[in-house]
N, C-alpha and C positions, 0 to 999 in steps of 0.2 A: 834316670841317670844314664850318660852316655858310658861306655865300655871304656877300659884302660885299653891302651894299645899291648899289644905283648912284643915281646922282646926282640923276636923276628920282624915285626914290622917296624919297630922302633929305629931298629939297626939298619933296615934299607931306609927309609925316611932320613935318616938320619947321614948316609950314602947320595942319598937325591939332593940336600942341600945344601953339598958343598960348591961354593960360587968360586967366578973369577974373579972377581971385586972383592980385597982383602975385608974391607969395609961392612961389605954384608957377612961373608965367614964369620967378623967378628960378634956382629947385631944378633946373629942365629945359635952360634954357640953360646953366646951368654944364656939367652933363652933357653937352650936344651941343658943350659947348668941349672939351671931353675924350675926347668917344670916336666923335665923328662921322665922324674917318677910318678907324675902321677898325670900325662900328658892321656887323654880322651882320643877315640877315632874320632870323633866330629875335628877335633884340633887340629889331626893328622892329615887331616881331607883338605884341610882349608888352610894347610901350611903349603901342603903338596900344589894346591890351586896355584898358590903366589910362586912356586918354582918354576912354573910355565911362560912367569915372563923372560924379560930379558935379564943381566943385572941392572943395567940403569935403569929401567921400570922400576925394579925392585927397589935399589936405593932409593930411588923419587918417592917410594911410598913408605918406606923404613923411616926417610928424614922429612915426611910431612910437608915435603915438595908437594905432593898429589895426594886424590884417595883415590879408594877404589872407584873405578865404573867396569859399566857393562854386567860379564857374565862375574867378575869378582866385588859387585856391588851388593854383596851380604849379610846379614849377620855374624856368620860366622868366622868370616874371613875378618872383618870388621874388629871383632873382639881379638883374634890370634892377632892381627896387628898393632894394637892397644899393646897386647903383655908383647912383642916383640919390640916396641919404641920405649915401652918404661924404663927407665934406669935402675939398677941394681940399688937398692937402700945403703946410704952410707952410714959405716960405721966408724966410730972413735974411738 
């Protein structure tokens, strides 16, 4: 089982991914509404990975424009983009 992130890293992680593309602010914050209690270092690593691009990188892979390649063609990157593309469960 990988580690929780603690609270300290959470907060800078959480510092690293605010974008100029309102569009992705929006795609990331939903996700850290959703899984920032109980969000993994492996998660944190392979969020951190995809801030390294650009934002239009980012968006092209947030909206299924593109996947990952190269050195962000992994699993674990792979899977934090999955829960960062899924939509919020609607409720009635």
């Amino acid at each position: 089982m990988d580690n929780l992130l603690d609270e300290r890293a959470l907060s800078k992680l959480k510092w690293r991914c605010r974008r100029g593309l309102l569009e992705n602010d929006l795609l990331i914050e939903r996700f850290f509404q959703r899984h920032e209690a109980t969000m993994t270092v492996a998660q944190g690593e392979a969020l951190s990975a995809l801030m390294e691009l650009s934002d239009n990188d980012l968006l092209d892979l947030l909206l299924r424009r593109k996947e990952p390649q190269g050195d962000l063609d992994r699993e674990d990157v792979r899977t934090l983009l999955e829960q960062l593309r899924t939509p919020p469960m609607q409720t009635n």
